[in-house]
C-alpha positions in Angstrom: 141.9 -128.9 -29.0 145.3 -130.2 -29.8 147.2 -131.0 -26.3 150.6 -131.0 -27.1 151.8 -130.2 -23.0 149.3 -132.9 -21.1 151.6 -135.5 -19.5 150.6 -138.2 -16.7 150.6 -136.7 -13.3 150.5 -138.6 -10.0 148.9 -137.4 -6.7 151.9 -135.7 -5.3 152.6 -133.5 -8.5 149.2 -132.1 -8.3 148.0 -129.1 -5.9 144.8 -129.1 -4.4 142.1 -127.3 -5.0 139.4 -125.6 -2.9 135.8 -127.2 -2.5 134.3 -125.4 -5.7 137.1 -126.8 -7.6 139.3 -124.0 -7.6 143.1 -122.9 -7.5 144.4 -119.9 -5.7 146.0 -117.4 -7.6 147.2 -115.4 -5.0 146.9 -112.4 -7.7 145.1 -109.5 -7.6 145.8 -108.5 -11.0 144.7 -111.6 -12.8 141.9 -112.0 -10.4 140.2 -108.9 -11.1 139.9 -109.4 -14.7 138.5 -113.5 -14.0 141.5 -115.4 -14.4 140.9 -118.9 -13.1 143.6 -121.7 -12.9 141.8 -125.1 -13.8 145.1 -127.4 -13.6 148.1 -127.1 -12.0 151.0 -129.7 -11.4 154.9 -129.3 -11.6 155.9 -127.7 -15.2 152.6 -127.3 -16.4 149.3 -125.1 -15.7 146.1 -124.2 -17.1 144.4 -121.0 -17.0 140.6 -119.9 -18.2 139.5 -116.6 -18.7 136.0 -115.9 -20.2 135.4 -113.8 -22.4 133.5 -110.2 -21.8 132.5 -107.3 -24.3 135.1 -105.2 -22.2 137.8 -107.4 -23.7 137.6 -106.4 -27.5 139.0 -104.3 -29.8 137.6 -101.6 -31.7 137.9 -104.4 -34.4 135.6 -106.2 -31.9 138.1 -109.4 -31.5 139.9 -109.7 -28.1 142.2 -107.5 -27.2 145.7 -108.8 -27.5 146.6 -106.8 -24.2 144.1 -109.6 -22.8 145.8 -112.3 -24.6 149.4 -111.2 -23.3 148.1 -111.3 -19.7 147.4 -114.8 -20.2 150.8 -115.9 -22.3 152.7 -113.9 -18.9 150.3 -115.6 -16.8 150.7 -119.1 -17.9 154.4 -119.0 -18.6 154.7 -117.8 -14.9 152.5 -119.8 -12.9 154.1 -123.2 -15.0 157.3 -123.0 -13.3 155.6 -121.6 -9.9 153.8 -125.1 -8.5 155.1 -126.0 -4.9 154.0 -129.1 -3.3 151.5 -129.1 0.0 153.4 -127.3 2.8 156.0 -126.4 1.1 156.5 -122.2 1.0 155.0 -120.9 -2.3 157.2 -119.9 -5.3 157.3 -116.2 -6.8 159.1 -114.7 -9.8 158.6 -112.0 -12.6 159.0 -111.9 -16.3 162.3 -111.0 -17.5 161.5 -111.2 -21.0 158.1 -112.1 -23.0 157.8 -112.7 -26.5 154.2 -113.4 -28.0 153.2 -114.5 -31.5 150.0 -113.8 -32.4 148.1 -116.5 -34.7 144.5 -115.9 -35.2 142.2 -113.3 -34.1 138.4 -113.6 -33.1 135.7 -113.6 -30.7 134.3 -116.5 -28.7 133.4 -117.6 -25.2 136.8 -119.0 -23.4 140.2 -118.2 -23.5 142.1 -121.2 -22.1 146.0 -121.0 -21.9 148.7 -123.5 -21.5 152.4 -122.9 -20.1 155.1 -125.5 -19.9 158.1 -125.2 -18.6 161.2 -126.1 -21.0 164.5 -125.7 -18.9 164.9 -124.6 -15.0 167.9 -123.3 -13.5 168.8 -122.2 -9.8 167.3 -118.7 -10.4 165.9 -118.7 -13.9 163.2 -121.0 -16.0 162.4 -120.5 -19.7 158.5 -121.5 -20.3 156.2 -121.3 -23.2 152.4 -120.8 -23.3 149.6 -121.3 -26.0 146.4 -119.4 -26.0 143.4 -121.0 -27.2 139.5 -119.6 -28.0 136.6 -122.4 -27.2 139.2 -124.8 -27.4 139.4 -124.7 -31.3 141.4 -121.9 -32.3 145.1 -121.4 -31.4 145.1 -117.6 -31.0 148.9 -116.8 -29.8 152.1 -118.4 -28.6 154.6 -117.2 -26.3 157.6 -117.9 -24.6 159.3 -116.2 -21.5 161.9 -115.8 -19.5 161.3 -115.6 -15.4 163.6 -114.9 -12.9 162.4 -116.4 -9.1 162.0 -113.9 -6.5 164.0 -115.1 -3.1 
């Protein structure tokens, strides 16, 4: 899979995880449906969701509903990292905007988000969607607006 948002992270940016390896979401929405983060640092996260027969089409590929949760998801959560001890950041989608590349069926959904610019109150972010870490299925980019 073609990495285009890894960067070198030191211990500080990154925010620890439970024992079993595992981030808190804090989010019942993307919890219910097995939404996992798997990296996390300032700018940048990684989310995993596998993939169940309840996620496809009537075309039997996944859903893009499915696919747009992760693109919202991954633009969000990329400009929400705060380090150990500090308060935890919150915002919501002001605007989304998804491309939609390939279709398919597979095993994992893995998506990307990035942050491009921050501001006092707004960040713009963008997000890639991959299946088994071969095929890019969507693109996105967002805008979010942090909750005070």
């Amino acid at each position: 899979m073609k990495d285009q948002f890894s960067e070198t992270a030191t211990a500080a940016d990154v925010v620890s995880c439970d024992d079993h390896g595992r981030f808190s979401l804090d989010n019942p929405a993307l919890e219910s449906v097995g939404v996992r983060i798997t990296q996390w640092r300032r700018d940048y996260v990684e989310l995993e969701l596998d993939v169940a027969p309840h996620m496809l089409n009537r075309s039997r590929v996944i859903h893009g509903g499915t696919i747009c949760t992760l693109l919202d998801a991954a633009t969000g959560y990329s400009g929400l990292y705060s380090p150990p001890g500090e308060a935890p950041l919150h915002a919501v989608t002001l605007s989304l905007t998804s491309n939609f590349l390939s279709n398919g069926t597979g095993k994992l959904l893995t998506a990307k988000g990035m942050v491009e610019r921050r501001g006092r109150s707004i960040f713009f972010s963008r997000a890639e969607v991959w299946l088994d870490e071969e095929t890019l299925v969507a693109t996105g980019v967002a805008t979010m607006k942090y909750l005070k």
